[in-house]
C-alpha positions in Angstrom: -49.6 115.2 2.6 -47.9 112.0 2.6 -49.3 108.9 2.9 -48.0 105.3 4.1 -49.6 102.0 3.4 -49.2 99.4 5.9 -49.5 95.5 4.9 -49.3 93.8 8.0 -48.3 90.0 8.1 -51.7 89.0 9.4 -54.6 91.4 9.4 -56.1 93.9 7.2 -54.0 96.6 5.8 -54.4 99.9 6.5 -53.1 103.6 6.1 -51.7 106.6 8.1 -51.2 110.1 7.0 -47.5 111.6 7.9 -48.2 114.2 9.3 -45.5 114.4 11.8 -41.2 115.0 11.5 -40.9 111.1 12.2 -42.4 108.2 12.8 -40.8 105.2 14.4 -41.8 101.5 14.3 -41.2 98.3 16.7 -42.7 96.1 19.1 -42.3 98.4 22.1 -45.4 100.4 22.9 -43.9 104.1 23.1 -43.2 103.9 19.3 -45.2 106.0 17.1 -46.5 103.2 15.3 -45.9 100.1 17.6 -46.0 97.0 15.6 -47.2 92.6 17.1 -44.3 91.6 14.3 -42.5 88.8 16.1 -39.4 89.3 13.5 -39.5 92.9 14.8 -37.0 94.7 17.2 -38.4 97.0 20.2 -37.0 99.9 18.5 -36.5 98.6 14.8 -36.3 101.5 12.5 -37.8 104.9 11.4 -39.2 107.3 9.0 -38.4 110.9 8.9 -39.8 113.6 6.5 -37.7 116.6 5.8 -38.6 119.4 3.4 -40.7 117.0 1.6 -37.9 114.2 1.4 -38.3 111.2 3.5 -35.5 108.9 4.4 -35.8 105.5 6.6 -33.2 104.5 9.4 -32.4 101.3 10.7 -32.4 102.0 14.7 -29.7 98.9 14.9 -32.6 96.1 14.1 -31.1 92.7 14.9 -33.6 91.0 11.5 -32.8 94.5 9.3 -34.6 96.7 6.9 -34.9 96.2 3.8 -35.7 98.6 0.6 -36.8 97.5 -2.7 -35.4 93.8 -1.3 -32.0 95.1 -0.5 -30.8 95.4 3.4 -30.2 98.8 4.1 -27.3 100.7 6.0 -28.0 103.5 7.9 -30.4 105.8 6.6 -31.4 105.5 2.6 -33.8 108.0 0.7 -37.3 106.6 0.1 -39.2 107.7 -3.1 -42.8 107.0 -4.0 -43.8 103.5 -4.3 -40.6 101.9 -2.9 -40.9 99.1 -0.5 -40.0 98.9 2.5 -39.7 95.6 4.7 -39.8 95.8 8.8 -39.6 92.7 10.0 -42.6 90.9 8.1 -44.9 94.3 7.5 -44.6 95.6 4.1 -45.0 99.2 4.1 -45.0 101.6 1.0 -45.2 105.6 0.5 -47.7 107.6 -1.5 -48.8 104.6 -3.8 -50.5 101.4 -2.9 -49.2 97.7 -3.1 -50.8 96.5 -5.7 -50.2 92.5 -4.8 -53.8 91.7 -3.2 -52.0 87.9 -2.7 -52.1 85.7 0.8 -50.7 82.7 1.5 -52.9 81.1 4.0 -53.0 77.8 6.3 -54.8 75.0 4.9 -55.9 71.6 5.2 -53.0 68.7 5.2 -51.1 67.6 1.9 -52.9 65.0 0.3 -51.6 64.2 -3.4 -55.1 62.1 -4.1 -55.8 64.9 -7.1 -52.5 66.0 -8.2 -49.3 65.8 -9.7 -46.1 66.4 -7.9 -42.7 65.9 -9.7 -39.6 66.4 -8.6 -37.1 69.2 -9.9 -34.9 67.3 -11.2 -36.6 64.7 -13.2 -38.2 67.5 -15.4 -34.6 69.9 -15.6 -32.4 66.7 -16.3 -32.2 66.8 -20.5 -33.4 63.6 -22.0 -31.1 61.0 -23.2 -30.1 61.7 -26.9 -31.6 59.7 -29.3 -29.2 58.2 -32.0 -31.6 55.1 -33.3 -32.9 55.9 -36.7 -35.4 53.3 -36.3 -39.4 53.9 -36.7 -40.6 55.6 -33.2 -43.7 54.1 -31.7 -46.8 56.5 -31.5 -45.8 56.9 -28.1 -42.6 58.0 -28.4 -43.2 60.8 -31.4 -45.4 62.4 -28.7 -43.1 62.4 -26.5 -40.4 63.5 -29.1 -43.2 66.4 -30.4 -43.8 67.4 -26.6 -39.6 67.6 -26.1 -39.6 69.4 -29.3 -42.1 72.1 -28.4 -40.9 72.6 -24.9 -37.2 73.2 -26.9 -39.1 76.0 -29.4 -40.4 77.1 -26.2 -37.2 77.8 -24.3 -35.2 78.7 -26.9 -37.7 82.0 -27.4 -37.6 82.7 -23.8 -34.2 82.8 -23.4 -34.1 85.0 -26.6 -36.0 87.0 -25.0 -34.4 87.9 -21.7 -30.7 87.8 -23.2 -30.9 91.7 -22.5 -30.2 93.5 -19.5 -33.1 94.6 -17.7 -33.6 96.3 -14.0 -34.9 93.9 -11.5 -38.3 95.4 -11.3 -38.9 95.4 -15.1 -37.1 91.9 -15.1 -39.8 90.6 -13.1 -42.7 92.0 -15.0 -41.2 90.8 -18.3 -40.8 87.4 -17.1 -44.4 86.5 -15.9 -45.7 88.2 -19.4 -43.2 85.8 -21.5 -44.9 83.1 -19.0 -48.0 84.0 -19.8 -47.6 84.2 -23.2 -46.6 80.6 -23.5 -48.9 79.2 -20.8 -52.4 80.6 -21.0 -53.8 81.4 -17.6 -56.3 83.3 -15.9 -53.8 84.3 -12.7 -50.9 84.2 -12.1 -48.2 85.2 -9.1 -44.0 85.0 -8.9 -42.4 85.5 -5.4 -39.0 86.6 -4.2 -37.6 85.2 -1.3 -36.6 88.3 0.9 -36.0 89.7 4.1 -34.2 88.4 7.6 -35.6 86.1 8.4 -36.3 85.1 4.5 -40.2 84.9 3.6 -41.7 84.6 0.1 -43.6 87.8 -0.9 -45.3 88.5 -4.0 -43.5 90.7 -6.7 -45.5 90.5 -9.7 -49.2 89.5 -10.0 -50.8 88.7 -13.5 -55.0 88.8 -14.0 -55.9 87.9 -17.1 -59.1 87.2 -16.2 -60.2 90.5 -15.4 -64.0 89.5 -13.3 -60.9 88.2 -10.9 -59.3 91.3 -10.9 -61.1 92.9 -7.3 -60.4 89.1 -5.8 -57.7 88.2 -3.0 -55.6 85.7 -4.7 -55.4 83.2 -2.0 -52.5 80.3 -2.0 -53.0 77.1 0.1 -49.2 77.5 2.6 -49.3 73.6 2.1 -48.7 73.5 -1.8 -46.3 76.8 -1.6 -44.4 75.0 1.2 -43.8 71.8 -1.4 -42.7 74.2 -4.4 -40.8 75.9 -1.9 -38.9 73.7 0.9 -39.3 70.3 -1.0 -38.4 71.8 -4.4 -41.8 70.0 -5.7 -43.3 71.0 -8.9 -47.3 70.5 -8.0 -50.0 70.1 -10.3 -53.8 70.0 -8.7 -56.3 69.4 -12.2 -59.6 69.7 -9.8 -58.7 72.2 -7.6 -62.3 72.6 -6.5 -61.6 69.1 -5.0 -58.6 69.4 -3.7 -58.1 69.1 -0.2 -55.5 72.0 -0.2 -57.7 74.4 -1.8 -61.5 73.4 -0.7 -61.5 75.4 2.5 -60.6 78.3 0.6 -63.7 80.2 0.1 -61.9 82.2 -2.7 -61.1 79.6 -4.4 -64.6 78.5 -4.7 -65.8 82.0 -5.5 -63.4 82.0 -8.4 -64.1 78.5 -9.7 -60.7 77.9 -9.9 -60.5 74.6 -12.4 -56.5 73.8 -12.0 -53.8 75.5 -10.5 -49.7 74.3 -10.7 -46.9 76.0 -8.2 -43.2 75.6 -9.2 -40.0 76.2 -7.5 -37.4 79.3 -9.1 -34.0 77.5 -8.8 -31.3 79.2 -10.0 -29.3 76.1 -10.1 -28.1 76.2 -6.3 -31.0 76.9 -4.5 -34.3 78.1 -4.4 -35.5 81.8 -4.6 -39.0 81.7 -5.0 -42.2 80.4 -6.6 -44.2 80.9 -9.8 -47.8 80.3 -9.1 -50.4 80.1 -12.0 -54.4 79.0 -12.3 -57.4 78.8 -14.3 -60.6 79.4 -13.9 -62.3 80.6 -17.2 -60.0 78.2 -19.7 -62.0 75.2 -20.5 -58.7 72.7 -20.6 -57.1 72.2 -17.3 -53.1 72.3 -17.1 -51.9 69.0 -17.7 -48.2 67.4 -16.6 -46.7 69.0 -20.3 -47.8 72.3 -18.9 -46.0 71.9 -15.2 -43.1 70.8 -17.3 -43.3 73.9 -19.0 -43.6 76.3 -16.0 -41.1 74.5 -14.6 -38.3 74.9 -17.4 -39.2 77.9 -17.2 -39.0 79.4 -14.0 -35.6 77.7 -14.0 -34.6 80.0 -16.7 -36.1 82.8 -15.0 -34.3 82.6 -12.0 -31.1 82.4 -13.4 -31.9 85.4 -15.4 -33.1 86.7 -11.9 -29.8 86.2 -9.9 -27.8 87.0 -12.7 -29.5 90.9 -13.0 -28.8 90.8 -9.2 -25.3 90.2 -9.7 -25.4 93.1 -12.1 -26.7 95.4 -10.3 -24.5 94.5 -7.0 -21.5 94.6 -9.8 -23.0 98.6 -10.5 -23.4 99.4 -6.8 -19.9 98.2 -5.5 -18.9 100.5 -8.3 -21.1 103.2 -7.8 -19.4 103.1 -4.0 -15.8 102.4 -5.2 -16.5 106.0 -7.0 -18.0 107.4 -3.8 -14.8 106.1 -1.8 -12.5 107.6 -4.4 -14.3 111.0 -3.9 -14.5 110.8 -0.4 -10.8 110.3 -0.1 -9.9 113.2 -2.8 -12.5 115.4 0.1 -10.4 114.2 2.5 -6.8 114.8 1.0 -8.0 118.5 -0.2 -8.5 119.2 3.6 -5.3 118.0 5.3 -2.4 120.9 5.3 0.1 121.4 2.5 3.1 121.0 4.5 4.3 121.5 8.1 4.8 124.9 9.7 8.3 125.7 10.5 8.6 127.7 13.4 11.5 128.6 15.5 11.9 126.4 18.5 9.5 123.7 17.3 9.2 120.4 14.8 5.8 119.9 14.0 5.1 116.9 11.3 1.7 115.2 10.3 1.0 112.1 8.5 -1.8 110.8 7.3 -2.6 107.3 5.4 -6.2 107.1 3.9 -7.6 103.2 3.5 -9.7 102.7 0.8 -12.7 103.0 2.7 -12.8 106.6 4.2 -13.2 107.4 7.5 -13.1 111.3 7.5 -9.7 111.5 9.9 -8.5 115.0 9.7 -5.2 117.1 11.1 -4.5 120.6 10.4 -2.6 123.7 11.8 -4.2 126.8 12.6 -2.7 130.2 12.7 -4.0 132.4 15.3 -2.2 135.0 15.9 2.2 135.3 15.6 2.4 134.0 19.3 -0.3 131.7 19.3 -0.9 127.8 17.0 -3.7 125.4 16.9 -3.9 122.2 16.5 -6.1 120.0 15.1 -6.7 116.2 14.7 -10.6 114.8 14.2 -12.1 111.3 12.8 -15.6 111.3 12.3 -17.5 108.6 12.7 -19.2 106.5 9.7 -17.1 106.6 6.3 -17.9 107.4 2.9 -18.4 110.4 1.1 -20.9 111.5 4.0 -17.9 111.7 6.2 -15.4 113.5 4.5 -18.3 116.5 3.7 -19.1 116.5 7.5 -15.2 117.4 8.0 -15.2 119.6 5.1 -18.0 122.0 7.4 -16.4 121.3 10.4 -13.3 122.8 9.2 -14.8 125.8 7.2 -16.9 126.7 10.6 -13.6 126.1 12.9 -11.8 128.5 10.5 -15.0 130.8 10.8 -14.2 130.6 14.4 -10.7 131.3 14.5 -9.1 134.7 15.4 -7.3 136.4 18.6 -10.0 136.7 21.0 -11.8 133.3 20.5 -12.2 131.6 23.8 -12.0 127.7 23.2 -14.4 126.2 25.6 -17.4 128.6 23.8 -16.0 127.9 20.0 -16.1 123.6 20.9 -19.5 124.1 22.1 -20.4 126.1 19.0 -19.0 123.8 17.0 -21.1 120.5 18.8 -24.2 122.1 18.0 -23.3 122.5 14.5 -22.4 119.2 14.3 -25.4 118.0 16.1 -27.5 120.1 13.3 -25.7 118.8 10.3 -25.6 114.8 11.1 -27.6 112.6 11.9 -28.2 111.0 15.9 -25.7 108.2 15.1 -23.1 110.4 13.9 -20.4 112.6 15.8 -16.9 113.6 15.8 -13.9 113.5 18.2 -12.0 116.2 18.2 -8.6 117.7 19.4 -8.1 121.2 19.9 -4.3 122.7 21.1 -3.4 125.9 21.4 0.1 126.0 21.8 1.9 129.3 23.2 5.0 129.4 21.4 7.2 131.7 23.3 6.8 130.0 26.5 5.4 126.0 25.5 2.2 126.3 27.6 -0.8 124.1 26.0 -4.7 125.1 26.5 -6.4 122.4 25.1 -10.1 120.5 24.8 -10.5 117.1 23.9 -14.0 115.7 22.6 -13.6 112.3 23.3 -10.4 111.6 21.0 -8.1 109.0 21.8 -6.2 111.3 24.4 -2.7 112.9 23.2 0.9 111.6 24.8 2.9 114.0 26.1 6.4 112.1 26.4 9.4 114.0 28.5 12.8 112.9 27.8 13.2 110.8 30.9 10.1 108.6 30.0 7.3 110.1 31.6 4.3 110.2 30.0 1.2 112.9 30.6 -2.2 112.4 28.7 -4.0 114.8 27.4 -7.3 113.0 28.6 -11.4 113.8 27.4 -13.0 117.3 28.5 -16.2 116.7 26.9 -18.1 114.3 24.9 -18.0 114.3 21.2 -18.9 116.6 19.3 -22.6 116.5 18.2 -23.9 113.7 20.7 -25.8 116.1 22.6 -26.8 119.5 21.5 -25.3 122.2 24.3 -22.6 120.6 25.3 -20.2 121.9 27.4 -16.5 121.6 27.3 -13.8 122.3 30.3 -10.3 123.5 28.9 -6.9 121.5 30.0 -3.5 122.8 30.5 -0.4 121.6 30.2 3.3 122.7 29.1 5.7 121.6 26.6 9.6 121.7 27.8 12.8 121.6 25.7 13.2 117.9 24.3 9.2 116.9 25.1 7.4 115.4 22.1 3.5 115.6 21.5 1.9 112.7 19.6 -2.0 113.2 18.5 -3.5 110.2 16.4 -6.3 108.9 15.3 -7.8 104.7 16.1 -6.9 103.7 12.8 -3.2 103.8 14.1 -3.5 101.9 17.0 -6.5 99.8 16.1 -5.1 98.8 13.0 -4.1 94.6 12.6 -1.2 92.1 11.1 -2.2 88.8 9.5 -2.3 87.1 12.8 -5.3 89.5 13.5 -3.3 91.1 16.4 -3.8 94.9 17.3 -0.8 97.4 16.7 -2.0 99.0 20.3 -0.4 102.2 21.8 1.9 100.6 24.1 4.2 99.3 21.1 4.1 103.2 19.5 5.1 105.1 22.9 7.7 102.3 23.7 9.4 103.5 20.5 8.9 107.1 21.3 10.4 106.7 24.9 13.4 105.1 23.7 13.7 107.9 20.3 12.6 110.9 22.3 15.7 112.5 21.4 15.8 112.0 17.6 14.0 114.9 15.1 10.5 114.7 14.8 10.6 114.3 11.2 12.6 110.9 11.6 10.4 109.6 14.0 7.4 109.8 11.7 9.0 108.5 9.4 10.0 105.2 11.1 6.7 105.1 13.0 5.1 105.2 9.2 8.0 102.4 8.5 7.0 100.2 11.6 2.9 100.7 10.7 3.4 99.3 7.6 5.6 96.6 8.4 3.3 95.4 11.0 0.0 95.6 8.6 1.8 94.7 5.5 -0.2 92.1 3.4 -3.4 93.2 5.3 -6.2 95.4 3.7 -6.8 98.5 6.2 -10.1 99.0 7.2 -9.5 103.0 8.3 -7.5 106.2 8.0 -4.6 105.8 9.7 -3.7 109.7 11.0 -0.7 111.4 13.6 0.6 114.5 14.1 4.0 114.6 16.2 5.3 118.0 17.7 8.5 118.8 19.6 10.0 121.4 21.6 13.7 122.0 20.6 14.3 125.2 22.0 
């Protein structure tokens, strides 16, 4: 059975079997696992288990959730020890947190035992020195101290010149830390989350009778590293007014401990925190110089492998959106039917970010056509296989006794199965009667079809039912309505009308049926064409952010 570790803000931690399908977190009481998080929505997110595999959900949060550090959309796989950030509880599955770290309230700043430097005194380089006269004895220490803090750097960055993941990065930084500054502990934070808070991500115990402690951090000294972009030194921590109320600290006989910012150049991303308590020599300013230099080069090593690995995900999801829109393109028709009496075109322009549109023609029997247009929503690969099975179970559906209100309603549940609660599909459905023009139809809250007769009326074929796979057993009423010599059908999908010019103005259907009242007359396949003409004039120099889809049909005879 699966388990999930809680780590609250404030309070002890604790643990919960999952035992259940779901469980859901937020401030409201009727959640499964209701959580006093101030930073927490009423309904914020949740966790669902599924043939062993469990996946999160953000329930439309207004502060997020957050995986591995990274904002989530939608719903993301979760795999052991990954996690996950609700507000300001940290949670985890099937392996414990192992950062036993708290930043607590202490007494007010005093500086009367330590030293605090600002950043930029210790990152600004020295002056060269182009004198060859004799040094004084205090300058060749200084010169020795520059030149070790050079050797110094120059390893480290050595060392992290390869790429690593951000995980490993971490852990390989506070070992080349500790390497070159001796410590007993030792803690680097990230700052994460909406709204951003420092939490721990790697925790070093050299000192291992420490090892079963709660490393305890006064807020006042984090807050100077932190917000004032202080380097802080305390040499007697045991009597320092920012640490002596701290009963661990006391416990642990911590000697000295020194907090530095992680500035990446711009701004501030975290903290290094390190202390002794065993090591007979306190740290001294050389060694806060040190730390410092060094967490500078750390965190621009640390935003750097976040770059790459936003770099490899906007890839990984350009590939995904090529894929999606390949799925896409292998479902829309090869050509247009030809069929005596009627001109029947479809067009369909995919964006680079799919949005599963989809149009298609239907045999069902020699008298008898269907006609399809759907967009589901949500885009991405995800999408376009959601229309892949609604079209192989519509086809399933298909043949010359189907009745259409039963087949949509067959088809909602399917879709309610296969998706999850934020995803659905509208849906048009025509059945056009050749011989005579009569139209049965259902529509599943699609934009609703325009019917334009040659002396400029215009019918709509409006909604008989919700869309598909909102609600499981849905029912669906069937519409009627007939096509007469000359009357033109249009079917299209949002990303025609919705779509904008550089002045961020909508295209908006009354511009598209204007032109179809005053072109009625003209072949269906020039009208697609200039309505494709027009669409791209209008959203030319502007990245679309859908599929833009239409199918016209007209009566000739």
């Amino acid at each position: 059975m699966a388990k999930l570790y809680v780590y609250p803000k404030r309070g002890e931690s604790f643990t919960i079997p999952f035992e259940r399908e779901k469980i859901t977190f937020g401030r409201s009481a009727d959640n499964t696992l209701p959580l006093t998080d101030p930073f927490c929505s009423g309904h914020h997110a949740v966790l669902t288990m599924d043939q062993g595999r469990i996946r999160v959900r953000d329930l439309g949060s207004k502060n997020g959730v957050f995986v591995n550090g990274k904002r989530i959309q939608g719903e993301v796989e979760i795999r052991s020890g990954d996690e996950i950030l609700i507000g300001q509880t940290r949670m985890s599955v099937d392996r414990k947190l192992l950062f036993n770290v708290e930043v607590s309230d202490g007494p007010s700043p005093s500086t009367s035992f330590n030293t605090v430097m600002k950043l930029n005194d210790i990152l600004v380089k020295p002056e060269s020195r182009t004198t060859t006269r004799a040094a004084p004895l205090g300058d060749l220490e200084k010169i020795r101290s520059e030149h070790r803090l050079f050797a110094v750097m120059s390893e480290v960055s050595k060392a992290l010149l390869l790429h690593r993941p951000l995980n490993e990065l971490l852990e390989h930084i506070m070992e080349l830390i500790s390497q070159n500054l001796p410590m007993d502990r030792g803690a680097l934070f990230l700052r994460e989350g909406s709204p951003e808070q420092l939490f721990p991500k790697v925790v070093r115990i050299n000192d291992k009778s420490l090892a079963g402690q709660k490393m305890q951090l006064s807020r006042s000294i984090v807050d100077m590293a932190f917000e004032q972009e202080l380097a802080v030194l305390s040499r007697d921590a045991l009597s320092d007014p920012r640490f002596r109320a701290r009963d661990s600290i006391i416990t642990a006989h911590i000697k000295s401990a020194v907090c530095v910012p992680l500035w990446d150049n711009e701004k501030v991303i975290g903290i290094v925190y390190a202390d002794r308590t065993s090591l007979t020599e306190p740290f001294d300013e050389e060694d806060l110089k040190l730390l410092t230099l060094l967490a500078n080069l750390a965190a621009v090593k640390i935003e750097n492998a976040r770059l790459v690995e936003r770099a490899l995900e906007n890839e990984r999801m350009e590939r995904e959106l090529a894929l999606a829109a390949q799925i896409q393109r292998d479902l829309l028709p090869r050509g247009s039917p030809s069929l005596e009496g009627y001109e029947i075109c479809g067009l369909n322009l995919p964006c680079f970010e799919v949005g599963g549109d989809y149009y298609d023609f239907l045999t069902i029997d020699e008298d008898r056509l269907g006609v399809i247009i759907g967009d589901v929503s949500g885009k991405g690969v995800g999408a376009a296989l959601l229309m892949a099975s609604l079209r192989a179970s519509l086809q399933s559906e298909i043949s010359a006794g189907y009745d259409l209100a039963v087949m949509t309603s067959r088809l909602n549940n399917f879709v309610h199965r296969s998706s999850a609660s934020n995803c659905f599909i509208t849906f048009v459905f025509c059945e056009i009667i050749l011989k005579t023009g009569a139209v049965r139809y259902v529509n599943a809250g699609h934009n609703p079809p325009a019917v334009l007769r040659p002396k400029g009326v215009i019918e709509r074929l409006g909604p008989t039912g919700l869309c598909l796979g909102m609600f499981p057993a849905s029912t669906y009423e069937i519409g009627a309505s007939r096509l007469e010599k000359g009357d033109v059908i249009l079917l299209f999908t949002d990303g025609l009308i919705e779509s904008r010019n550089k002045a961020g103005q909508e295209m908006g259907e009354q511009k598209i049926l204007d032109f179809l009242k005053r072109n009625v007359k003209r072949p269906a396949p020039e009208l697609v064409k200039d309505l494709e003409a027009q669409f791209q004039d209008f959203t030319a120099g502007v990245k679309p952010f859908d599929d833009t889809t239409l199918v016209l049909i007209k009566k000739t005879s």
